[in-house]
MIVO-119690 format. One line per field, with one value per residue: residue in three letters; residue number from 0; x, y, z of N, C-alpha, C in turn. Coordinates in Angstrom, 1 decimal. Example, Ala and Ser with C-alpha at 12.3 -4.5 7.8 and 13.67 -1.06 7.14 Angstrom:
r = c(ALA	SER)
k = c(0	1)
neast = c(13.2	12.8)
nnorth = c(-5.7	-2.2)
nup = c(7.8	7.1)
caeast = c(12.3	13.7)
canorth = c(-4.5	-1.1)
caup = c(7.8	7.1)
ceast = c(13.2	12.9)
cnorth = c(-3.3	0.0)
cup = c(7.8	7.9)
END
This chain:
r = c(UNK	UNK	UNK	UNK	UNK	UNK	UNK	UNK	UNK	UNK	UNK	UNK	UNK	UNK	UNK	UNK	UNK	UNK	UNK	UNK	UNK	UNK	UNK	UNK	UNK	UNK	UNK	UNK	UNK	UNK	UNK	UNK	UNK	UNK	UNK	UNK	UNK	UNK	UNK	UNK	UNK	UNK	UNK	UNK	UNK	UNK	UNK	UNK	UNK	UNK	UNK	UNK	UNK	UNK	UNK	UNK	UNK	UNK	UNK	UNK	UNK	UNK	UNK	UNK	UNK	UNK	UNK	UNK	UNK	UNK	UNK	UNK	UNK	UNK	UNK	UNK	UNK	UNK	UNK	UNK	UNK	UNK	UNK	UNK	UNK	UNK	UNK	UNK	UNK	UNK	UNK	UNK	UNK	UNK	UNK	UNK	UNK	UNK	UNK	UNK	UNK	UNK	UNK	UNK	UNK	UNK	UNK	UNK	UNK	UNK	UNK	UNK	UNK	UNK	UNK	UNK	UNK	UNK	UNK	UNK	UNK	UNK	UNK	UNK	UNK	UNK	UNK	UNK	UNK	UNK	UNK	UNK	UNK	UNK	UNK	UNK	UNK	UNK	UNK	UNK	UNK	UNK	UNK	UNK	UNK	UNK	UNK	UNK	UNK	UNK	UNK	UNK	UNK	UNK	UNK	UNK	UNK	UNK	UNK	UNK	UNK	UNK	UNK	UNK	UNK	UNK	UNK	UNK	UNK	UNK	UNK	UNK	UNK	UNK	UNK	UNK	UNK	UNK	UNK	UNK	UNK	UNK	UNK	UNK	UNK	UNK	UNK	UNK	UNK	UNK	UNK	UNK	UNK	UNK	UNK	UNK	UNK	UNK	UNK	UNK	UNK	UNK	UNK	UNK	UNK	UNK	UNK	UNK	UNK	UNK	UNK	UNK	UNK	UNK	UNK	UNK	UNK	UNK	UNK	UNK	UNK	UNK	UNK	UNK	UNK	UNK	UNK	UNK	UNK	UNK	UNK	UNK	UNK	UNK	UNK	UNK	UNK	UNK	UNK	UNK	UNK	UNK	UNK	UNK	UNK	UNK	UNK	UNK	UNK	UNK	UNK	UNK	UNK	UNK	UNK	UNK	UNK	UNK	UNK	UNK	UNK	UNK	UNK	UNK	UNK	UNK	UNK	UNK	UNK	UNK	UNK	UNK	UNK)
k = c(0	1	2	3	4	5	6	7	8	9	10	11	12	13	14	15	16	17	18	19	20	21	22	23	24	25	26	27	28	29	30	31	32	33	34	35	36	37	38	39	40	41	42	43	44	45	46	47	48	49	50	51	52	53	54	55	56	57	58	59	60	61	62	63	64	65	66	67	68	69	70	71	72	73	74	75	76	77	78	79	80	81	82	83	84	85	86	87	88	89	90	91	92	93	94	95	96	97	98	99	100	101	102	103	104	105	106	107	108	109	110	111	112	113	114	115	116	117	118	119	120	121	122	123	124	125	126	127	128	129	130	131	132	133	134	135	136	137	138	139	140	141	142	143	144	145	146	147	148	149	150	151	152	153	154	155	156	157	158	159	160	161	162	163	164	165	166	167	168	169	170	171	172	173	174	175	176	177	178	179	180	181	182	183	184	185	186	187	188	189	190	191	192	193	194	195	196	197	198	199	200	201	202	203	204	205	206	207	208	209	210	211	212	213	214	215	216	217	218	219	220	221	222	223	224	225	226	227	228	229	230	231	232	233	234	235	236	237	238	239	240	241	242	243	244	245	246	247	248	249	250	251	252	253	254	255	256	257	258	259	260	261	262	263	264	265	266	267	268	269	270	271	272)
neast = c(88.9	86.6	83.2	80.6	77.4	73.9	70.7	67.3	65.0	62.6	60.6	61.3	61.9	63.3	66.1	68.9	70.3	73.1	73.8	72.2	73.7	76.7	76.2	76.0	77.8	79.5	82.4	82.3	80.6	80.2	78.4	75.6	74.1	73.6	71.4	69.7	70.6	70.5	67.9	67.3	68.5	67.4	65.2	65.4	66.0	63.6	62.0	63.4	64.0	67.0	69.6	71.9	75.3	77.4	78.6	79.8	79.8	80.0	79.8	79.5	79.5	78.8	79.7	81.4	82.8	85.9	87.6	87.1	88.2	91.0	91.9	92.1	93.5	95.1	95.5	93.1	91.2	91.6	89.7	86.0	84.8	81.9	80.0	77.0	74.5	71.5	69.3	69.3	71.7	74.9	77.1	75.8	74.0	74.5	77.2	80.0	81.9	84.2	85.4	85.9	87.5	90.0	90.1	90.9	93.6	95.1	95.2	93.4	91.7	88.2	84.5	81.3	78.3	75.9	72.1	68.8	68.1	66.6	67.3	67.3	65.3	63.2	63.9	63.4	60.7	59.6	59.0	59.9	61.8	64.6	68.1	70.0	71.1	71.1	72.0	71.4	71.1	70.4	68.8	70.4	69.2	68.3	69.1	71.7	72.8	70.9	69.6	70.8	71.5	69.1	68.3	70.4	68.9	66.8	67.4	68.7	70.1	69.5	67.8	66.6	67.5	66.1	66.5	63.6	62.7	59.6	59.0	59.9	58.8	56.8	57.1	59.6	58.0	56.7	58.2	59.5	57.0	57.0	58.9	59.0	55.8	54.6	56.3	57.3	57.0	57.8	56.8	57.6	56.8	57.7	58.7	58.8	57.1	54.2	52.5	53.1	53.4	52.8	53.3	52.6	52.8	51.9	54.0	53.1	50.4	50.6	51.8	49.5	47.9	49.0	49.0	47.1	47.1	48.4	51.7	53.5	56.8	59.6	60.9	61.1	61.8	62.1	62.8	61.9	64.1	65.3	64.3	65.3	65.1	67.9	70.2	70.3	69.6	71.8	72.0	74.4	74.3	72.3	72.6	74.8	73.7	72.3	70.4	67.4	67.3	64.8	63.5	65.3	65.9	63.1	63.6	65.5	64.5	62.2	63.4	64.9	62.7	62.2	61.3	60.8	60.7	62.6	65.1	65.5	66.2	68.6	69.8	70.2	71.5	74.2	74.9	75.2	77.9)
nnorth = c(130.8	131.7	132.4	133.2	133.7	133.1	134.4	134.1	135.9	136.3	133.9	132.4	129.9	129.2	128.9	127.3	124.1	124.1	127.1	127.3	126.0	127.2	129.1	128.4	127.7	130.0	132.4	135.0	137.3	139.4	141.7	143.4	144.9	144.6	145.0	143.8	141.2	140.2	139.8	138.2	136.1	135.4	135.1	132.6	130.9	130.7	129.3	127.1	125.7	126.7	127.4	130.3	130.4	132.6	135.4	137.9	140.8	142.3	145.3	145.8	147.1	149.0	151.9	151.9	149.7	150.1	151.3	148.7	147.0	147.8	147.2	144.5	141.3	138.5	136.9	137.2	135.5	133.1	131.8	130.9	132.8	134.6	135.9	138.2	139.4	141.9	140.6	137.9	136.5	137.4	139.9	140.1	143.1	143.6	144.2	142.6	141.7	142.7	141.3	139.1	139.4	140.6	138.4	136.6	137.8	137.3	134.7	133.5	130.9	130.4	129.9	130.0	129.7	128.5	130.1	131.8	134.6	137.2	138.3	135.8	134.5	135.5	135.8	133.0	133.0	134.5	133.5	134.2	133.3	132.9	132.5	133.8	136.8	140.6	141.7	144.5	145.6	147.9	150.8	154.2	156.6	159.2	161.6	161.9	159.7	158.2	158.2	157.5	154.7	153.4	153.7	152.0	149.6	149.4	149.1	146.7	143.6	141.2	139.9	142.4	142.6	144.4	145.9	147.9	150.2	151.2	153.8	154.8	153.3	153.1	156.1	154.6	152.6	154.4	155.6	153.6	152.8	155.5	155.3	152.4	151.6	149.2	147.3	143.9	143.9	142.0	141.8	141.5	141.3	141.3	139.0	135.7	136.3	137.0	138.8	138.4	139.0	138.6	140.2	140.6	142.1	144.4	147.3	149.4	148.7	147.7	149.7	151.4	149.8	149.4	151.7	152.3	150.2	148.6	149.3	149.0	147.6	145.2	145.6	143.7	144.0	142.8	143.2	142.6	141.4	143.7	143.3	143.2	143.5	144.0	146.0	147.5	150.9	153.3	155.9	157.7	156.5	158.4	160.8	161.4	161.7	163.4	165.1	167.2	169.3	169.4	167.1	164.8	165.9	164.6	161.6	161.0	162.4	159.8	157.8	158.2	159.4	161.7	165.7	166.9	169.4	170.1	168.6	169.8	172.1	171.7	170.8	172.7	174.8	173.6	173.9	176.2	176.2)
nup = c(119.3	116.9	116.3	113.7	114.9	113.8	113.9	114.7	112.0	113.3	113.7	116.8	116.5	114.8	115.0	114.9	116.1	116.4	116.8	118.9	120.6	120.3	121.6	123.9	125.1	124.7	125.6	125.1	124.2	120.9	120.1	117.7	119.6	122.7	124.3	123.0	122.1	124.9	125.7	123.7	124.1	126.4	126.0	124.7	126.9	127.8	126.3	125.3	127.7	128.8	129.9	129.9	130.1	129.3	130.6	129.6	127.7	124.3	123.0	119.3	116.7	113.3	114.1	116.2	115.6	114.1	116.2	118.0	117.6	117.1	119.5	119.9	120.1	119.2	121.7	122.4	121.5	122.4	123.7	124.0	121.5	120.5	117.5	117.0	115.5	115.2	114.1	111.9	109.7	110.0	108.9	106.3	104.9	107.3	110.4	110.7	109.0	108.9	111.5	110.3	108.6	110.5	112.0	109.8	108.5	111.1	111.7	113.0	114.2	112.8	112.3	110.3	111.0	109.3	108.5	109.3	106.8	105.5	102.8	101.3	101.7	100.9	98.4	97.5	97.9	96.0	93.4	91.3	88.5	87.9	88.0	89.4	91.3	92.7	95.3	97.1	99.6	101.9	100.4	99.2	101.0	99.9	97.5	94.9	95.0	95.7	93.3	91.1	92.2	92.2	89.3	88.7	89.3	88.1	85.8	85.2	84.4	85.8	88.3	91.0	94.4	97.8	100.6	102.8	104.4	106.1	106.8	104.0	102.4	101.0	99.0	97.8	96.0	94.8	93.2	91.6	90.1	88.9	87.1	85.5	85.2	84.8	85.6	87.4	90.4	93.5	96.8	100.8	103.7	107.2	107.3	108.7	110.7	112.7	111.2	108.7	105.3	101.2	98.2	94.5	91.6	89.2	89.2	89.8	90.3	92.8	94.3	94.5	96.2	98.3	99.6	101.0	102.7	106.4	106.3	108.2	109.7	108.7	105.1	102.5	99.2	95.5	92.4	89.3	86.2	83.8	81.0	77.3	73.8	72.3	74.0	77.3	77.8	78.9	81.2	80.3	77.3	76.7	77.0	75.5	73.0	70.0	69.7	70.3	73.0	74.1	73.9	74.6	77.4	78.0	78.2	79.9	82.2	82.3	83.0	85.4	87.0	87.1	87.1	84.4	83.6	85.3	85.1	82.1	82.7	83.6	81.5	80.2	81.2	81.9	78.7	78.8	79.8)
caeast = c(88.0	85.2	81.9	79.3	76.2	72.8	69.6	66.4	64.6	61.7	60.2	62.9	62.0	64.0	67.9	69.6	70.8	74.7	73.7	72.4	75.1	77.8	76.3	75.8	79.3	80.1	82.5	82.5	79.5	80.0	76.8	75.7	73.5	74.1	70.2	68.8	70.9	71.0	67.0	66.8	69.1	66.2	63.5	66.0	66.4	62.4	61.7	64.5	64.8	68.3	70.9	73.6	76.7	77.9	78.2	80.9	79.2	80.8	79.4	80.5	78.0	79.4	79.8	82.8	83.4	87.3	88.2	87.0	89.2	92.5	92.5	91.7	94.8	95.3	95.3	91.5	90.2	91.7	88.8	85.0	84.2	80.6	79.2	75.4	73.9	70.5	68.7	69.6	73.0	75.9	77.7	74.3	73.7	75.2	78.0	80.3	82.8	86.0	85.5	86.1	88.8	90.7	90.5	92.1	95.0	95.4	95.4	92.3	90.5	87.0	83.4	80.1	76.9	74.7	70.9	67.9	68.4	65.5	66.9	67.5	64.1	62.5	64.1	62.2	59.0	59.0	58.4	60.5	62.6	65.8	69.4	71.1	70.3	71.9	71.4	71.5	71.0	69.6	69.1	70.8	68.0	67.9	70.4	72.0	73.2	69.9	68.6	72.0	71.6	67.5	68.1	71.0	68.1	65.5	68.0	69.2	69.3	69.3	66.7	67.6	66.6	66.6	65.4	63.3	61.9	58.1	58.8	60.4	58.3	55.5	58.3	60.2	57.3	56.2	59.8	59.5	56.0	57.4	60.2	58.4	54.6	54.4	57.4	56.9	57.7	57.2	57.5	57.1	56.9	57.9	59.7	58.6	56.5	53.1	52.0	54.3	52.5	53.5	52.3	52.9	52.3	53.0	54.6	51.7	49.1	51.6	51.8	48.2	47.5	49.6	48.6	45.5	47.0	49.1	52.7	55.1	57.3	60.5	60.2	62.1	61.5	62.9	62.4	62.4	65.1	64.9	64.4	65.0	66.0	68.8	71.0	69.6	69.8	71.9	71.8	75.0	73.7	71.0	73.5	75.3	72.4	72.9	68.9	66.7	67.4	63.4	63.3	66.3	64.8	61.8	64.0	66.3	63.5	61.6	64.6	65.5	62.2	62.2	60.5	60.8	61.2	64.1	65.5	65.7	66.8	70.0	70.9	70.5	72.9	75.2	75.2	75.7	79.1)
canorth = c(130.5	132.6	131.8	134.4	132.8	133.8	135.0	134.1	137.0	136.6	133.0	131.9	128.4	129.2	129.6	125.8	123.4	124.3	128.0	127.3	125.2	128.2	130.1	127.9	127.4	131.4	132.8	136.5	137.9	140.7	142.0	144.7	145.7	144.1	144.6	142.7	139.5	140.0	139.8	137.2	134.9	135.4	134.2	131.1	130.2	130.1	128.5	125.9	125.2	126.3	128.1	130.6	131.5	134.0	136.9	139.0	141.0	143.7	145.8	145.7	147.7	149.8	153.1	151.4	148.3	150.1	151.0	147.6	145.5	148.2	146.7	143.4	140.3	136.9	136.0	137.3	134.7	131.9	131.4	130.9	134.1	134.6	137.5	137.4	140.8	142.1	139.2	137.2	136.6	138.0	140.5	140.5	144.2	143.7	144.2	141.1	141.1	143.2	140.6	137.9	139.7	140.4	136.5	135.7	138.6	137.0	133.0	133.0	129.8	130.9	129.9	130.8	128.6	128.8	130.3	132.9	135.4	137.6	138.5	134.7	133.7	136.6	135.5	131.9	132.9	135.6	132.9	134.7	131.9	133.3	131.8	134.7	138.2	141.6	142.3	145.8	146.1	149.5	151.9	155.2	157.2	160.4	162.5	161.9	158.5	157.3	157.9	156.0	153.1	153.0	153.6	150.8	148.8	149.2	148.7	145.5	142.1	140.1	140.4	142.7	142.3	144.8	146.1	149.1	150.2	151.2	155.1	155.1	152.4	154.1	156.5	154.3	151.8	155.7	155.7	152.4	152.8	156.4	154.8	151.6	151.0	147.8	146.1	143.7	143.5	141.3	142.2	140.5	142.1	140.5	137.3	134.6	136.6	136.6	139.5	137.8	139.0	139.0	140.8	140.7	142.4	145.3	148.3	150.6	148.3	147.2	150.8	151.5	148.7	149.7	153.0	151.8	149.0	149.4	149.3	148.8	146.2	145.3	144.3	143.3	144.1	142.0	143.8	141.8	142.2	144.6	142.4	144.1	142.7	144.8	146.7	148.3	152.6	153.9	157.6	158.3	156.8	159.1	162.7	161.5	161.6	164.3	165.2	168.1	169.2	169.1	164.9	164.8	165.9	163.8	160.5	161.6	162.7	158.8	157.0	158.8	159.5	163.4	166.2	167.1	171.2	170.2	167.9	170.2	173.4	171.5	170.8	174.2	174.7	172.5	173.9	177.3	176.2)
caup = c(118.2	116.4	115.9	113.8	115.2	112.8	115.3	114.4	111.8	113.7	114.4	117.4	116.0	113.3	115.4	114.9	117.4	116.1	117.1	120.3	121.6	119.9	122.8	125.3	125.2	124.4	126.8	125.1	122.8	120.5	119.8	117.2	120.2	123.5	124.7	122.4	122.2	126.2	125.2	122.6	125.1	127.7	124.9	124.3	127.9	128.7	125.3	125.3	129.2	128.5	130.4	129.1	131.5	129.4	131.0	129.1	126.1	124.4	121.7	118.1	115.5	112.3	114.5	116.7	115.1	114.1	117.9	119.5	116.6	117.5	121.1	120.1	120.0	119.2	122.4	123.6	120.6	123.3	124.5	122.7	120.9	119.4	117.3	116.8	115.0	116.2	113.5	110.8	109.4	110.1	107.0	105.0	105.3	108.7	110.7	111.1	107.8	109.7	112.3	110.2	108.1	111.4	112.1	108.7	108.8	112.5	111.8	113.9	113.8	112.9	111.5	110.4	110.7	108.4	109.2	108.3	105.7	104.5	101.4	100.3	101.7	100.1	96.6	97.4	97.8	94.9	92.6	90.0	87.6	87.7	89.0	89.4	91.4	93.0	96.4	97.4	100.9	102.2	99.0	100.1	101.8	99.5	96.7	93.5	94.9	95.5	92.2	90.6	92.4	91.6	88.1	88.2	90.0	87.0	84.3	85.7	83.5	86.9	89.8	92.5	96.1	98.7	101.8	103.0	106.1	106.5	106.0	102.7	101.8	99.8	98.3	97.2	95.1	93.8	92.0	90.6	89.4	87.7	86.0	84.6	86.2	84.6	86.0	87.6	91.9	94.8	98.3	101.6	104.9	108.4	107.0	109.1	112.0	112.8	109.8	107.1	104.1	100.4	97.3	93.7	90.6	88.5	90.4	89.7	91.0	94.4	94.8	95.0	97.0	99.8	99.6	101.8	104.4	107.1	106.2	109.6	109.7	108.0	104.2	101.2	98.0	94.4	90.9	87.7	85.8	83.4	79.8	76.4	72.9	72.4	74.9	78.0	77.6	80.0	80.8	79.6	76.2	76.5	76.9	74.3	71.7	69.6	69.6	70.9	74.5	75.4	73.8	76.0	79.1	78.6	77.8	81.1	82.9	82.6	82.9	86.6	87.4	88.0	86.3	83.0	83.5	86.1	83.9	81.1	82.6	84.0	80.2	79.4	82.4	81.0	77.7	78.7	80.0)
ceast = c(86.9	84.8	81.1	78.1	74.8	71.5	68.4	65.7	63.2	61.1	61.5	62.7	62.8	66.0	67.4	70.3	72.3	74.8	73.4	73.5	76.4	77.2	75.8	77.5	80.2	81.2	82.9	81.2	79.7	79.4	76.4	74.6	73.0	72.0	69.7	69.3	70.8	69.0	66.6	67.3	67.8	65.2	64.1	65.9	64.9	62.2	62.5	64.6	66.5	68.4	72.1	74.1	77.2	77.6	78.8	80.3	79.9	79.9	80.1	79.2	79.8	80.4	81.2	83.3	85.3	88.4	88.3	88.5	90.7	92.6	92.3	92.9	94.6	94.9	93.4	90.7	90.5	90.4	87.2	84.5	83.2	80.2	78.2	75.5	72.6	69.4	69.2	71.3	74.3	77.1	77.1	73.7	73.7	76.5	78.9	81.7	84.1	86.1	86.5	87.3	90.2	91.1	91.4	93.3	95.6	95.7	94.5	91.3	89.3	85.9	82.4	79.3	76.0	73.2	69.7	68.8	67.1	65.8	66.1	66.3	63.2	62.3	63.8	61.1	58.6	58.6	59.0	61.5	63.5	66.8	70.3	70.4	71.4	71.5	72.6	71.8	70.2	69.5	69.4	69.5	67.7	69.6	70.8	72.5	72.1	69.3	69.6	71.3	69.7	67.9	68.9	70.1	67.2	66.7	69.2	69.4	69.5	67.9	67.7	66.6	67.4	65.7	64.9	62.6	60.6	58.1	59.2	59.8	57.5	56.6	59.0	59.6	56.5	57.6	60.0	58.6	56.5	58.3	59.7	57.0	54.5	55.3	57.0	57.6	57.4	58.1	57.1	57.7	56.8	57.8	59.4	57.9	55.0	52.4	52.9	52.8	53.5	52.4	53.4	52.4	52.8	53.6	53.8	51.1	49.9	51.3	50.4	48.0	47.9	49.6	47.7	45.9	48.1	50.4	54.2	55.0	58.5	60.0	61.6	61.4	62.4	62.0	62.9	62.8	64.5	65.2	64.0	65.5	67.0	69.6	70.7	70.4	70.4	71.9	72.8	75.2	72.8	72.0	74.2	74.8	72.7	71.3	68.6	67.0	65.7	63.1	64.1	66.1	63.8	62.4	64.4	65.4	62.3	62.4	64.8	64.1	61.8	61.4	61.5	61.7	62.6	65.4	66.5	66.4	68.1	70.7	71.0	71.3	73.9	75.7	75.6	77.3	80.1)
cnorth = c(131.5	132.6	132.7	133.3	133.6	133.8	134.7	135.6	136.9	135.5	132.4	130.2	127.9	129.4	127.5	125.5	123.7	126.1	127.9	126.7	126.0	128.7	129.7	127.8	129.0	131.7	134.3	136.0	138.9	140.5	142.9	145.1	145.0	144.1	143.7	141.6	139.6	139.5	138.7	136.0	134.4	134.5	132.8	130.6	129.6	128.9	127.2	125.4	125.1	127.3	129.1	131.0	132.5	134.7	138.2	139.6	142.4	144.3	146.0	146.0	148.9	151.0	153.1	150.2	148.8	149.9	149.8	146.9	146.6	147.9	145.1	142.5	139.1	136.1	136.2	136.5	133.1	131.0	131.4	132.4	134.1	135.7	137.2	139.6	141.0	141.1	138.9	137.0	137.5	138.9	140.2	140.9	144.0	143.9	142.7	140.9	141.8	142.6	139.5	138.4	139.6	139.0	136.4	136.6	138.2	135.2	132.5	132.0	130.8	129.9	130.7	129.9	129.4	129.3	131.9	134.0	136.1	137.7	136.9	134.4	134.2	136.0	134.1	131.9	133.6	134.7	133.4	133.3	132.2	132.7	133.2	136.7	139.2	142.1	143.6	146.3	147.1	150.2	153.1	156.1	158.5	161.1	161.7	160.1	157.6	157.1	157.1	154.8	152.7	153.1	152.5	149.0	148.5	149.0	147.3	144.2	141.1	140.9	141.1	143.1	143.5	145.2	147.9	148.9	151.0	152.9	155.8	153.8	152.4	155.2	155.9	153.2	153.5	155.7	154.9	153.1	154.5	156.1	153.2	151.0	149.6	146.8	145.2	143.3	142.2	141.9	141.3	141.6	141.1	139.3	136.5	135.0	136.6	137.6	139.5	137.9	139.4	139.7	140.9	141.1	143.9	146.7	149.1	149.9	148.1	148.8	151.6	150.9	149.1	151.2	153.2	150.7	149.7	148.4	149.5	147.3	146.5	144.7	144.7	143.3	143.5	142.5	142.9	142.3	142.7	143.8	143.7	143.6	143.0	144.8	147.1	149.5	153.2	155.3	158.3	158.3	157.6	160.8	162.0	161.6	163.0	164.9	166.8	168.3	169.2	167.4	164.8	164.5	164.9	162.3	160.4	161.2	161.2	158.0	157.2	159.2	161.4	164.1	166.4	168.4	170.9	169.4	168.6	171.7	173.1	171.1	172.1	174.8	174.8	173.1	175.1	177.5	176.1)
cup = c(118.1	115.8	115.1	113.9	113.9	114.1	114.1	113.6	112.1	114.5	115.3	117.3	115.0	113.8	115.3	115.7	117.6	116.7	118.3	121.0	121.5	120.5	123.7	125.8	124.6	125.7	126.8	124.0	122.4	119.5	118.7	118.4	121.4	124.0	123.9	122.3	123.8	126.0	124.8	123.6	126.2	127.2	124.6	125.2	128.0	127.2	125.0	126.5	128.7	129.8	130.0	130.4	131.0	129.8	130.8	127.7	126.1	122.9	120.7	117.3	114.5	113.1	115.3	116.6	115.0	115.7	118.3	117.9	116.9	118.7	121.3	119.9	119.9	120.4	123.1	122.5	121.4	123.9	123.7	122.6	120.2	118.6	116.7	116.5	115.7	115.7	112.0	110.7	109.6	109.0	105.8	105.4	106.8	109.5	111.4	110.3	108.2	110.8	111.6	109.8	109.1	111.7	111.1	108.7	110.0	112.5	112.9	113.7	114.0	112.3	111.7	110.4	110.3	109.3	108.7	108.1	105.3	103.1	100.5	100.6	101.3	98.7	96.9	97.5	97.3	93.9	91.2	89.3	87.1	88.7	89.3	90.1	92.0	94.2	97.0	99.0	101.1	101.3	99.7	100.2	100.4	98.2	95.5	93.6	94.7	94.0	91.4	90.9	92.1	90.1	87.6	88.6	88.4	86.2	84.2	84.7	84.7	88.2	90.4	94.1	96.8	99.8	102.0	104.2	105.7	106.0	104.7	101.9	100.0	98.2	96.9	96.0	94.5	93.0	90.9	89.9	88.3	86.8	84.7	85.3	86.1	84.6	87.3	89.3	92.5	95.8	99.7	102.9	105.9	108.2	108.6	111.0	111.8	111.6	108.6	105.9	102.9	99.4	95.8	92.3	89.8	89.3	90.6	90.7	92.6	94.8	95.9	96.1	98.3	100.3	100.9	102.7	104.9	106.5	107.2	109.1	108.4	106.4	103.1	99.9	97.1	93.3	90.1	87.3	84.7	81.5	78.7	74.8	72.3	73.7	76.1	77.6	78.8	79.8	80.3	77.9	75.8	76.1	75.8	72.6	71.3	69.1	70.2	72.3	75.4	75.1	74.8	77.2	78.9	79.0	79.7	82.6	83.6	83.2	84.8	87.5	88.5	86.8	85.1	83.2	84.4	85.1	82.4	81.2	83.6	82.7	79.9	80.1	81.9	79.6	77.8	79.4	79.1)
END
């Protein structure tokens, strides 16, 4: 049998009685990172008067997730199998979902218990009044991908939730705020720990704001969608315009959040091909 257990994302008041007992009763753990559930177990034992016996953990993260699953068989699920990530859920922006797949191409009895989630507890305490959103996960760090997937972020008609870490923080509410200042964010930093703070308001002013406090810690950001009475403008409606190549550039240029002069001397590129 195989269990993905969910780890507390911060308060360990927050792991459920169905999770502790799916590892009191573990008799393998695969970890995305074997110190810290060997860790987190420790913080369970004093805080619970518990006990774990497991004592077999194997690592299972992105980087060798293929390997451990080509040596793995039907029969080494005989016995209780757990996989716990380093917090929160298991295959939300984590490693866990070629686990489960293996189970089902294998006829391996499995579950998952339910348990924290930043995004989803993020998109309850934004206060936004929407049923429906797009979670992103990690935005890719830098290059022509990143600005895609930001520009498919602002030109959204649903919320989209994602996460960022502390040094692409700033960064990355300087992108918003150049593409629409007055959209409108929330963010929340260290979901359910002792400096759980949120903030809301237009992307300009959040920007500022954080300009000036300290910014460690994990956080999650959710952009309102992108409302228009019409169509939204994508940028390939934009090159297809049959207009000036310096309107162009500017249109381009807001839209993607880059300069203008770079902008404009890649159409003229373009055109000289």
């Amino acid at each position: 049998m195989l269990i993905l257990v969910p780890t507390p994302i911060g308060n360990l008041d927050d792991i459920s009685s169905r999770s502790l007992k799916a590892l009191l009763e573990a008799q393998l753990i695969f970890c995305e990172d074997t110190r810290v559930t060997k860790r987190l177990l420790h913080l369970l034992e004093e805080k619970n008067n518990l006990k774990f016996s497991c004592c077999e953990f194997k690592s299972f993260h992105s980087h060798n997730e293929k390997d451990v699953l080509s040596k793995l068989s039907f029969d080494d699920f005989d016995k209780n199998v757990v996989y716990v990530c380093d917090a929160g859920m298991p295959c939300v922006s984590d490693p866990g979902s070629s686990l489960i797949q293996f189970a089902i191409e294998n006829d391996i009895p499995y579950d998952v218990i339910p348990g924290a989630n930043a995004a989803l507890t993020a998109f309850a305490m934004s206060g936004f009044n929407n049923t429906q959103f797009t979670f992103f996960g990690f935005l890719d760090h830098k290059g022509k991908s990143r600005i895609s997937q930001l520009n498919t972020v602002m030109q959204s008609f649903t919320l989209t939730i994602f996460y960022e870490s502390p040094h692409r923080l700033l960064k990355t509410l300087e992108e918003i705020s150049n593409i629409d200042p007055n959209r409108i964010i929330f963010l929340v930093k260290e979901i359910s720990k002792k400096f759980q703070k949120t903030y809301k308001d237009k992307a300009v002013n959040v920007f500022n704001t954080l300009k000036n406090e300290n910014i460690r810690g994990e956080w999650v950001i959710i952009v309102q969608s992108y409302e228009t009475l019409g169509f939204p403008i994508s940028i390939d409606d934009v090159n297809s315009l049959d207009i000036a190549p310096k309107i162009k550039a500017k249109l381009l240029a807001k839209m993607q959040g880059l300069k203008t002069k770079d902008v404009y001397q890649d159409i003229l590129d373009k055109l000289k091909l």
